[in-house]
C-alpha positions in Angstrom: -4.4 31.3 38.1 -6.2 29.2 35.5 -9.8 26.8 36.4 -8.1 23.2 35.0 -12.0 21.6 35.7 -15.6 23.2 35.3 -17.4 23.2 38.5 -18.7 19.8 37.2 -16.4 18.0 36.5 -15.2 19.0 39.9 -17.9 17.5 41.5 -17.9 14.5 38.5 -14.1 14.0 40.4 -15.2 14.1 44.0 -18.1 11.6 43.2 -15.6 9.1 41.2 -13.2 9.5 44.2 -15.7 9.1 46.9 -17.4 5.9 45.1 -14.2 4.4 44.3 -13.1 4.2 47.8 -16.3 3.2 48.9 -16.7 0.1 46.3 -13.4 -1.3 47.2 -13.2 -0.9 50.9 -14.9 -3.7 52.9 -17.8 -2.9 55.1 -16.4 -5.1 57.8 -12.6 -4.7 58.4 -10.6 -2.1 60.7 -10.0 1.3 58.7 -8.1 4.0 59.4 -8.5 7.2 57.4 -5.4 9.4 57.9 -5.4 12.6 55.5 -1.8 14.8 54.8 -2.0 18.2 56.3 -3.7 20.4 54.8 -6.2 19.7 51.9 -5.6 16.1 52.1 -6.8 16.6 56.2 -10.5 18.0 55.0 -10.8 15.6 51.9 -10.4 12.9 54.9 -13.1 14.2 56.9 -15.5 14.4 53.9 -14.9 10.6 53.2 -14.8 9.2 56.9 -18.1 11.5 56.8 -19.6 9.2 54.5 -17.9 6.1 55.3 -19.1 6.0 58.2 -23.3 6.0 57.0 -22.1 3.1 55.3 -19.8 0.9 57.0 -20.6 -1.4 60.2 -17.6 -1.0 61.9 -16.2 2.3 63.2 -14.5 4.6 60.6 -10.9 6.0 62.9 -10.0 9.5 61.6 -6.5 11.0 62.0 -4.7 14.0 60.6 -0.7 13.8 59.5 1.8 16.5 59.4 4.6 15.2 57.3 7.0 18.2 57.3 9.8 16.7 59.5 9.6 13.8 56.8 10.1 15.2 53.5 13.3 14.6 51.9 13.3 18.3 50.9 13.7 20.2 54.5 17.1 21.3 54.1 16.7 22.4 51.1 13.5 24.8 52.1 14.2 28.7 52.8 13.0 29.8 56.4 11.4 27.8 58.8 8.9 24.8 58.1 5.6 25.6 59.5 4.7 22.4 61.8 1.7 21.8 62.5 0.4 19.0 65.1 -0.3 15.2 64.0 -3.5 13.6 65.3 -3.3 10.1 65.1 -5.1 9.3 68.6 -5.6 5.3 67.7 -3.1 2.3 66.9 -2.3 1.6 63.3 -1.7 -2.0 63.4 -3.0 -4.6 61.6 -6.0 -1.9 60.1 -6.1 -0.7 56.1 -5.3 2.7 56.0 -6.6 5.1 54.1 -4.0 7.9 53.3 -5.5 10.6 51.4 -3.7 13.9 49.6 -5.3 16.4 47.8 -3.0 16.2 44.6 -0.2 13.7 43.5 2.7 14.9 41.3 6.2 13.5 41.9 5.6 11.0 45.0 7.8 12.7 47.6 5.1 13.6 49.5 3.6 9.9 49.9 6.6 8.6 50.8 7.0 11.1 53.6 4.0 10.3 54.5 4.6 6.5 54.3 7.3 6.8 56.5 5.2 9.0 59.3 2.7 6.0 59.5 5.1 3.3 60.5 5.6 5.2 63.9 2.6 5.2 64.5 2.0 0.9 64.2 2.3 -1.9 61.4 -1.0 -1.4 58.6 -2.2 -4.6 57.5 -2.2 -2.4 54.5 -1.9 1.1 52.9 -4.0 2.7 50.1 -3.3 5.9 48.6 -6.5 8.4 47.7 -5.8 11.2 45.5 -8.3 13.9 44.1 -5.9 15.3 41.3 -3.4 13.1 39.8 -1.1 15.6 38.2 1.7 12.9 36.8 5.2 13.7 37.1 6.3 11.1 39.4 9.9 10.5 40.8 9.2 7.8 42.6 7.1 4.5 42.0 4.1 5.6 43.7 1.0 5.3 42.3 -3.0 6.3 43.8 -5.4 3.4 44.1 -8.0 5.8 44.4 -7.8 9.0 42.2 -10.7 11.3 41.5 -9.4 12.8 38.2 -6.0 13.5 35.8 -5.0 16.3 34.6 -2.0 17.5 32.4 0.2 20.2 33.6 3.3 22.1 32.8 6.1 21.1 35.0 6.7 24.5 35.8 3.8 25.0 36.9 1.2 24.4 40.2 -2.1 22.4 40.5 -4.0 23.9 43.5 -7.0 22.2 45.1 -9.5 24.7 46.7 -11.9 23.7 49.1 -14.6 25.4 50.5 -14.2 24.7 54.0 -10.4 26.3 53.8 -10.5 28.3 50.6 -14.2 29.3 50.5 -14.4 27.7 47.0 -14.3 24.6 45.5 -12.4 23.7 42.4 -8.9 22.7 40.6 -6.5 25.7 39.6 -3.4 25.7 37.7 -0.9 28.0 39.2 1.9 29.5 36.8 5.2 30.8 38.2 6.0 34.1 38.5 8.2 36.0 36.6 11.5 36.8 37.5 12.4 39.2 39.5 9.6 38.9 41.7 9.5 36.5 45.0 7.5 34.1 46.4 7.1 31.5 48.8 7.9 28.2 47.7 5.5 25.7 48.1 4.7 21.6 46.1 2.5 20.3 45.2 3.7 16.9 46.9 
């Protein structure tokens, strides 16, 4: 496992993240602030957190679990590890704020994308990533993205957050050799 960012330009990348999203949202209209399971959930929190102190209407949290969506499922060894979806409010005619902890091929937004509609008709969506890794397969791109990096395609870009991981910071996570096993995991 290899640091990508120092521990400031970590925090340089949660600033530009948090103030982006804060510059461009209005003050006054109906937002929504859904974040992917799991990262993408606490990264949500930290910005309705602060949102909130700023805004004069009522910042609505939710939490999505986009595992039945993915396009990948059958494909997956074992059995996908659900996890529950709280989205306690309506979705129509608010902005929604998805956020995700890192973007690489797009899969993952589009899953998640397609969980929202059930819930209601957003007068809008707008995607917040931390890391932008590139590597898209589909034309999905962040409005809101905290920092780029370059990666192997091979390879992992792992988010760490205190309140899951006890740390904070960006890591770059190279495959193992063969012959050894792990469990498969994205990035998106």
């Amino acid at each position: 496992m290899k640091k990508l960012l120092t521990d400031e330009q970590f925090r340089q990348a949660l600033n530009k993240f948090y103030q982006s999203i804060k510059k461009a949202l209005s003050k006054t209209e109906p937002l929504a602030i859904i974040g992917i399971r799991t990262r993408g959930e606490t990264l949500a929190s930290r910005v309705a957190k602060r949102l909130a102190a700023v805004r004069t209407k009522p910042v609505e949290l939710g939490i999505l679990d986009i595992t039945f969506y993915r396009d990948d499922l059958s494909l997956r060894k074992g059995m996908p590890l659900v996890r529950a979806t709280e989205i306690n409010f309506d979705l129509d005619n608010k902005v929604v704020l998805l956020i995700d902890d890192v973007l690489q091929t797009g899969r993952s937004v589009r899953a998640a994308m397609d969980a929202l509609i059930d819930f209601g008709r957003p007068k809008a969506i707008k995607l917040a990533v931390l890391i932008d890794r590139g590597g898209r397969e589909l034309p999905i791109c962040p409005d809101f993205c905290g920092a780029k990096v370059d990666a192997p395609a091979n390879t992992r870009v792992q988010v760490k957050l205190k309140e899951i991981d006890g740390q904070e910071g960006v890591f770059l996570i190279k495959p193992k050799a063969k012959g050894t096993t792990k469990k498969k995991t994205t990035n998106d």
